[in-house]
C-alpha positions as CSV (number, residue, x, y, z in Angstrom):
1,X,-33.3,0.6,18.0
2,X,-34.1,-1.1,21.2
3,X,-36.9,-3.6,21.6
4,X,-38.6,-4.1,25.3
5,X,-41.5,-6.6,26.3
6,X,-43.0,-6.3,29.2
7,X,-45.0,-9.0,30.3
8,X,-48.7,-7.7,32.1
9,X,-52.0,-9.2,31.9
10,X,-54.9,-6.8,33.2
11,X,-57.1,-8.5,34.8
12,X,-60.0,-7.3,37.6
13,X,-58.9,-10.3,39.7
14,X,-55.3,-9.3,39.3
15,X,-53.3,-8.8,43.1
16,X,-51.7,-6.0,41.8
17,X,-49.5,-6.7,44.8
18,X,-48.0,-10.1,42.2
19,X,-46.6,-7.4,40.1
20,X,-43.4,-6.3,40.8
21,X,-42.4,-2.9,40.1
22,X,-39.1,-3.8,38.2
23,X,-38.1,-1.8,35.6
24,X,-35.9,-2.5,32.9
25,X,-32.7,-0.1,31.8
26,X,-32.2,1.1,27.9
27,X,-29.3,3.0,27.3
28,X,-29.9,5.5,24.0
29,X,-29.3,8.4,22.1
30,X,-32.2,11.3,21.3
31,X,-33.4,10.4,17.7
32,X,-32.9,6.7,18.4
33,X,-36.0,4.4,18.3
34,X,-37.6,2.4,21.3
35,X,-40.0,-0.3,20.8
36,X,-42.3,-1.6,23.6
37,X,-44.5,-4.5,23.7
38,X,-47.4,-5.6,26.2
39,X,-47.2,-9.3,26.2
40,X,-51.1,-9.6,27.1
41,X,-53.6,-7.3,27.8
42,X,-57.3,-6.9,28.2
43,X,-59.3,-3.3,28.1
44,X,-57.8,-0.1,27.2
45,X,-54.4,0.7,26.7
46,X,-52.5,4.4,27.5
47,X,-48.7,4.5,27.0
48,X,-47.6,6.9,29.2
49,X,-43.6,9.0,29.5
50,X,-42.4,11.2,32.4
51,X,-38.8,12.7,33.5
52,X,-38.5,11.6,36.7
53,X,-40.8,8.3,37.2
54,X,-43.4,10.9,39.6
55,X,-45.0,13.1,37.1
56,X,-46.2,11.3,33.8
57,X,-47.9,12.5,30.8
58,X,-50.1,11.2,28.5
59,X,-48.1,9.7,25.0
60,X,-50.9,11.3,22.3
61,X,-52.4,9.0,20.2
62,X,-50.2,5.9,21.7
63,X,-53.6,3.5,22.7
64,X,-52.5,0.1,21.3
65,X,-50.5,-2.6,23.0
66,X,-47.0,-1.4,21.1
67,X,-45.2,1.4,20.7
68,X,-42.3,2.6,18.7
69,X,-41.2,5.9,20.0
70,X,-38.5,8.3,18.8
71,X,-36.5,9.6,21.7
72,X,-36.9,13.3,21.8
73,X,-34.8,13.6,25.6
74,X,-32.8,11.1,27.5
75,X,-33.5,10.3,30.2
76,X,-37.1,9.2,30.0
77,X,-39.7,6.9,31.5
78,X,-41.9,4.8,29.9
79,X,-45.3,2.6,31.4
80,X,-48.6,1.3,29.8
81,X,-51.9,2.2,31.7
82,X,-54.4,-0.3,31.5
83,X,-58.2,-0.1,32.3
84,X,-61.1,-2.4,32.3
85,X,-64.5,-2.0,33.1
86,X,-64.3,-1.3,36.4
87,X,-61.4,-2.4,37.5
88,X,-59.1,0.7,38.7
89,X,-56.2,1.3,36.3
90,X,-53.5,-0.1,36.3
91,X,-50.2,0.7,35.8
92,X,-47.2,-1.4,34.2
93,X,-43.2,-1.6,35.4
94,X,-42.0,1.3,33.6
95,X,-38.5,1.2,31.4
96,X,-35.9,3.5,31.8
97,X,-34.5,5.1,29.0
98,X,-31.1,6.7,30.1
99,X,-28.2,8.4,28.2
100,X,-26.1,6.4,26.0
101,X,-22.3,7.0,27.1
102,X,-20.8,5.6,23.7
103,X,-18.4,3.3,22.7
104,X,-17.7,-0.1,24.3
105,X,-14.2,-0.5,26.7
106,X,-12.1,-2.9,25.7
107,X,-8.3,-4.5,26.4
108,X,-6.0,-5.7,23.9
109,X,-4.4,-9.0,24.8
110,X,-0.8,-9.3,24.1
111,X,0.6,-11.1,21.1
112,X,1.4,-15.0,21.0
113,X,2.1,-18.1,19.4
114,X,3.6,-15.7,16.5
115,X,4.6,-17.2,13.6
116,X,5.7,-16.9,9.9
117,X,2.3,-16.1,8.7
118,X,-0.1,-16.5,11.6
119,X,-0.1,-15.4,15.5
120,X,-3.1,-16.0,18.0
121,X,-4.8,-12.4,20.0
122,X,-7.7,-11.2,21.5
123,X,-9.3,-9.3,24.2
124,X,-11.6,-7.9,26.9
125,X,-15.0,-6.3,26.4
126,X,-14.9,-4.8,30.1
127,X,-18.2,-2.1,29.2
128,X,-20.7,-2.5,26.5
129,X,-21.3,1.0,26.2
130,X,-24.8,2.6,24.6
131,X,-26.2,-1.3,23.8
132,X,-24.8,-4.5,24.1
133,X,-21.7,-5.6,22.1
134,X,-22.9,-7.1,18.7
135,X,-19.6,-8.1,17.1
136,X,-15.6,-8.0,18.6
137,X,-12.5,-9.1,18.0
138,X,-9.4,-7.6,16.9
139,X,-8.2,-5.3,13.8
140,X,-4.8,-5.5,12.3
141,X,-2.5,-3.8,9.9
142,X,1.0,-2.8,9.2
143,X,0.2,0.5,9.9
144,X,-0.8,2.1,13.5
145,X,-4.1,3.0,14.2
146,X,-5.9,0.4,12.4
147,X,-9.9,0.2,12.1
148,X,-12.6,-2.2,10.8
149,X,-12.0,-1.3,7.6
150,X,-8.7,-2.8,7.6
151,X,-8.4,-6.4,8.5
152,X,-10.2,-7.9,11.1
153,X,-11.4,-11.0,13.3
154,X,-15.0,-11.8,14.2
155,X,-15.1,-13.3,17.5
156,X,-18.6,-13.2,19.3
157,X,-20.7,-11.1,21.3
158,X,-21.2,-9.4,24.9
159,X,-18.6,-8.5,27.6
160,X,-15.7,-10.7,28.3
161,X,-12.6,-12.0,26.9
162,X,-11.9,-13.5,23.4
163,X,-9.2,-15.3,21.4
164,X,-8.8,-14.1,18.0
165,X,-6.7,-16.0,14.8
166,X,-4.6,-13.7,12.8
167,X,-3.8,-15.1,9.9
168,X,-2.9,-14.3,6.1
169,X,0.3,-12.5,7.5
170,X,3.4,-11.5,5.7
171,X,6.9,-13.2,7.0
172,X,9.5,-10.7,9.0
173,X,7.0,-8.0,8.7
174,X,5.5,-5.5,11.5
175,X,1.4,-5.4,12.2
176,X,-0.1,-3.2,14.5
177,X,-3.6,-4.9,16.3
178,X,-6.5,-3.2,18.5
179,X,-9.1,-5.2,19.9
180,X,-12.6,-3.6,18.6
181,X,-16.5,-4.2,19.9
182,X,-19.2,-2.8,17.9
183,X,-22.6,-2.3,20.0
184,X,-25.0,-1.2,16.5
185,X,-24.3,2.4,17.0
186,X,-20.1,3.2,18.1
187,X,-17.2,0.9,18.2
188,X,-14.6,1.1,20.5
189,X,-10.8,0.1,20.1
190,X,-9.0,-1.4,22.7
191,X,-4.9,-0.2,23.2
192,X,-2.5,-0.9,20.3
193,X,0.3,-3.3,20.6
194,X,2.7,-4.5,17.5
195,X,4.7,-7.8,16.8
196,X,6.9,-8.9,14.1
197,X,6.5,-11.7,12.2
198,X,8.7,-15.0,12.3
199,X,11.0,-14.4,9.1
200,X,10.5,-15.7,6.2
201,X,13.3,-17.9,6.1
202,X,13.8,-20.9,8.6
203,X,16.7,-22.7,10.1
204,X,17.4,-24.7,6.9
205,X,15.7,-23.2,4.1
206,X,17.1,-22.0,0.9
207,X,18.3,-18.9,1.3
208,X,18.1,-16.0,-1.3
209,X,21.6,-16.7,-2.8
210,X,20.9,-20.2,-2.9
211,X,23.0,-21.3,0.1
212,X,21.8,-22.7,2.8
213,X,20.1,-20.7,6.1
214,X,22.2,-21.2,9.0
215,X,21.8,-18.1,11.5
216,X,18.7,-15.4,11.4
217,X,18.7,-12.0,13.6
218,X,15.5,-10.6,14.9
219,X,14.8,-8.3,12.2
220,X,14.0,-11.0,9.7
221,X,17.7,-11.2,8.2
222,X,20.6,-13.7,8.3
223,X,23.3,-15.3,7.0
224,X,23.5,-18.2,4.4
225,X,25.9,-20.6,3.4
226,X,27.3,-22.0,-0.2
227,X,25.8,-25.5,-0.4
228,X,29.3,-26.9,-1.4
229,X,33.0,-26.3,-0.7
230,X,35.1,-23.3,-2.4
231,X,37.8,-25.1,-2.6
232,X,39.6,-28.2,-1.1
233,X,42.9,-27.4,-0.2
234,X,43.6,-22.9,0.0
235,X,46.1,-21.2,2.4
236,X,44.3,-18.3,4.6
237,X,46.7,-15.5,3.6
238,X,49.9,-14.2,4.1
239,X,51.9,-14.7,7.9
240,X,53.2,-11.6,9.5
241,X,50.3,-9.2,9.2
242,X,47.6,-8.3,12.0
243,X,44.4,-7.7,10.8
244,X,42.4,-6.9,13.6
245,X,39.8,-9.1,12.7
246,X,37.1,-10.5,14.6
247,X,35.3,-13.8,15.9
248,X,31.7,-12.8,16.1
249,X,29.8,-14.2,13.0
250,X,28.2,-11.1,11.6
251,X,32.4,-9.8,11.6
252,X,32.4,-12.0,8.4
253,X,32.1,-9.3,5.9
254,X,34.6,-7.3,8.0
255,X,36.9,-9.9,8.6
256,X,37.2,-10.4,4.7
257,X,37.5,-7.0,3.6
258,X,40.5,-6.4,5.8
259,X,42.6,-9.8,4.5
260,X,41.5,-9.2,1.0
261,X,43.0,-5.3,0.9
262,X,46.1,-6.2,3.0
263,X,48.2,-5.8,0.1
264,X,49.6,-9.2,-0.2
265,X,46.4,-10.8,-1.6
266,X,46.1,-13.6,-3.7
267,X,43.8,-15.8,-5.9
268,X,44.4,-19.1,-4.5
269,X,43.8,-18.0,-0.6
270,X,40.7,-18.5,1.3
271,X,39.5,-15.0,2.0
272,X,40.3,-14.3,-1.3
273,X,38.5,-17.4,-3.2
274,X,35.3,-16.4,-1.5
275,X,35.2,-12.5,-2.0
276,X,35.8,-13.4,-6.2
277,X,32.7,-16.0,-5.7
278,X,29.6,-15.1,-7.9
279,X,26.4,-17.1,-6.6
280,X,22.7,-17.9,-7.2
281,X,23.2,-14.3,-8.7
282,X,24.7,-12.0,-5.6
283,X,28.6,-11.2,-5.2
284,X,28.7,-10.6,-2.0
285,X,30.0,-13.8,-0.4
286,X,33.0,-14.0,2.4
287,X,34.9,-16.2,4.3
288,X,33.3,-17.1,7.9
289,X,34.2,-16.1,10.9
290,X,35.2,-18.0,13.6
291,X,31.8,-17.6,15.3
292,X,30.3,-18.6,12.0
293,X,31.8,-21.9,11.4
294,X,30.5,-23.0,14.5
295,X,26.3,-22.3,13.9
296,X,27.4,-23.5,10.6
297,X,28.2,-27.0,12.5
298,X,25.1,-26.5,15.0
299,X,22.7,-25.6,12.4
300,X,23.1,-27.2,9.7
301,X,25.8,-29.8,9.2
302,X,24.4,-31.1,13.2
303,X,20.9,-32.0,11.3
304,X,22.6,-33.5,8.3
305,X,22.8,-30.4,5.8
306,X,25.2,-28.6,3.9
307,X,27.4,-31.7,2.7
308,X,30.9,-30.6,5.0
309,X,33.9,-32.9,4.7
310,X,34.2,-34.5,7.9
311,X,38.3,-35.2,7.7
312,X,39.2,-32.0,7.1
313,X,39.4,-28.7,8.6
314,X,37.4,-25.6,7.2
315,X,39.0,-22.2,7.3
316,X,37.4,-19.1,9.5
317,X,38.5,-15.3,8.7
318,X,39.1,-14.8,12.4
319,X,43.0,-14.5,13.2
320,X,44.8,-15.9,16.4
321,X,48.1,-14.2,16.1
322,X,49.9,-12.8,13.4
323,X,51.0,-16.4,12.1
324,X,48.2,-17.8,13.3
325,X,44.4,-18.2,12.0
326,X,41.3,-20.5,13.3
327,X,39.9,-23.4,11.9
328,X,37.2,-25.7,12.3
329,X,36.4,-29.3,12.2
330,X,33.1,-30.7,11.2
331,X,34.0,-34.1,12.3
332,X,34.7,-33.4,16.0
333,X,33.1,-30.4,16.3
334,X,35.8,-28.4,17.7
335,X,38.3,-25.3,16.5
336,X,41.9,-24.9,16.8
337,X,44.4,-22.2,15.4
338,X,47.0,-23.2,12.6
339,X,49.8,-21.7,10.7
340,X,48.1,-19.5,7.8
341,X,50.6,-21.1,5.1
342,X,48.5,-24.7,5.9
343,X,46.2,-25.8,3.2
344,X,42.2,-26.3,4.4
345,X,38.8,-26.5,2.8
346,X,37.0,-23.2,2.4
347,X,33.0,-22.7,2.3
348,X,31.8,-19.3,1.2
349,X,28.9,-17.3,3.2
350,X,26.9,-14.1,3.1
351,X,24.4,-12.2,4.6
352,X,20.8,-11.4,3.6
């Protein structure tokens, strides 16, 4: 439904030539409504339509100063003829109903300030469409496609461009968002995009196991370290034996596995101590890697967390040579290879 006023006052004195011949555009579909209004007028009124703004018709029965007219055809022309004694008729600007070519255009903005359970969007209203935009902003779910009847922002009116606050999110998990206008009779959607939530865990926190966070990948995972030594004082394993292992910290679980079924395993040695560790309920702990020490030191024991013994050395599960095995100090901060058969601290880790 479309209301128009026109202003007009009929008067004899009137220079028609002070009346512009303006017209104003309404964009609708057939079966829609139109409304028109004189603002002021004196004598008769006529309400007039035509096809083409030359020929026009009498409306039946449309005499007062308002109409409300059901479109039958699009386009269409609308005017008012007034007359007064003997004044000659005269005719109002005439409104131009034309064809209403749907939903409003729209651009998605991309993604930002993304967090655990927030992120900032938006986007463009670049065409209103049939009427202009009465709501917009941007629609989100973890599944494509999504509509207003999933989640959405409200974030004004009209053309142009507009921030939108996500919020309410799930940590580490995947949501799809469209920009949407609504212009009272189609909405349009703007292009889908996707982000990934921060994960749930932070530099820091408590891990699932109970240890504490010290690395996280991009799909929301990590690794997490026992919140106290393993032991003070454990050889690394037995000398003479390449095991291929490797320095990168997600090699941990590999690393491990290899030293623990090398056939001369035992109890009292590092890799060994933390593959036999049950913790905060999971049994899936392993001795570090070389790689892993060392966030260990940047991201946690560097911002005062995780309790490491600064005097002694902490075992890895990375090998130098077949005598040999890396280490790592968390009072310098630096690494060195030593003799398997020495005796060093040993903190258990695992990934999540």
């Amino acid at each position: 439904m479309k209301n128009i006023a026109i202003a007009l006052t009929a008067l004899c004195a009137l220079a028609f030539g002070s009346v512009q011949a303006q017209t104003d555009t309404v964009k609708l579909l057939v079966g829609d409504t139109l409304n028109l209004d004189l603002d002021a007028a004196r004598g008769s009124v006529q309400w007039q339509k035509s096809s083409d703004a030359s020929t026009w018709t009498d409306i039946a029965g449309e005499t007062n100063t308002s109409i409300s007219y059901a479109m039958d055809a699009v386009p269409q022309y609308f005017r008012a003829v007034i007359s007064e004694g003997d004044c000659n008729d005269f005719n109002s600007p005439f409104v131009v109903v034309q064809t209403c070519f749907g939903a409003p255009i729209l651009t998605t903005t991309a993604i930002t300030n993304i967090g655990r359970f927030d992120a900032t969007g938006g986007g463009e209203v670049l065409d209103n469409g049939c009427a202009p935009v009465q709501a917009r902003g941007v629609v989100y779910s973890t599944s494509p496609n999504p509509t207003i009847l999933n989640n959405s922002t409200a974030d004004g009116t009209g053309l142009g461009s507009f921030t939108s606050s996500l919020v309410n999110l799930t940590a580490g998990v995947t949501y799809y968002v469209r920009s949407y206008a609504f212009n009272g009779t189609f909405t349009g959607y703007g292009p889908e995009i996707s982000f990934t939530t921060a994960s749930q865990y932070a530099l820091g926190d408590t891990g699932p196991g109970g240890g504490l966070v010290f690395y996280l990948d991009a799909s929301g995972g990590g690794w997490e370290a026992a919140t106290s030594d393993q032991s003070a004082s454990a050889p690394w394993s037995c000398s003479g034996t390449t095991f291929n292992t490797s320095l990168s910290a997600d090699s941990s679980a590999a690393n491990t596995n290899k030293i623990v079924n090398n056939g001369c395993s035992n109890s009292n040695e590092a890799a060994d101590i933390c593959a036999a560790l049950t913790l905060g309920g999971f049994s899936d702990w392993v001795l570090p890697s070389k790689d892993a020490l060392l966030l260990m030191y940047t991201n946690l024991h560097q911002s005062s967390l995780g309790g490491f013994n600064t005097s002694g050395e902490y075992w890895s599960s990375s090998e130098q040579f077949s005598n040999f095995a890396w280490h790592y100090n968390f009072g310098f901060g630096n690494t060195q290879a030593s003799q398997r058969s020495q005796n060093f601290r040993v903190r258990a880790v695992r990934k999540f």
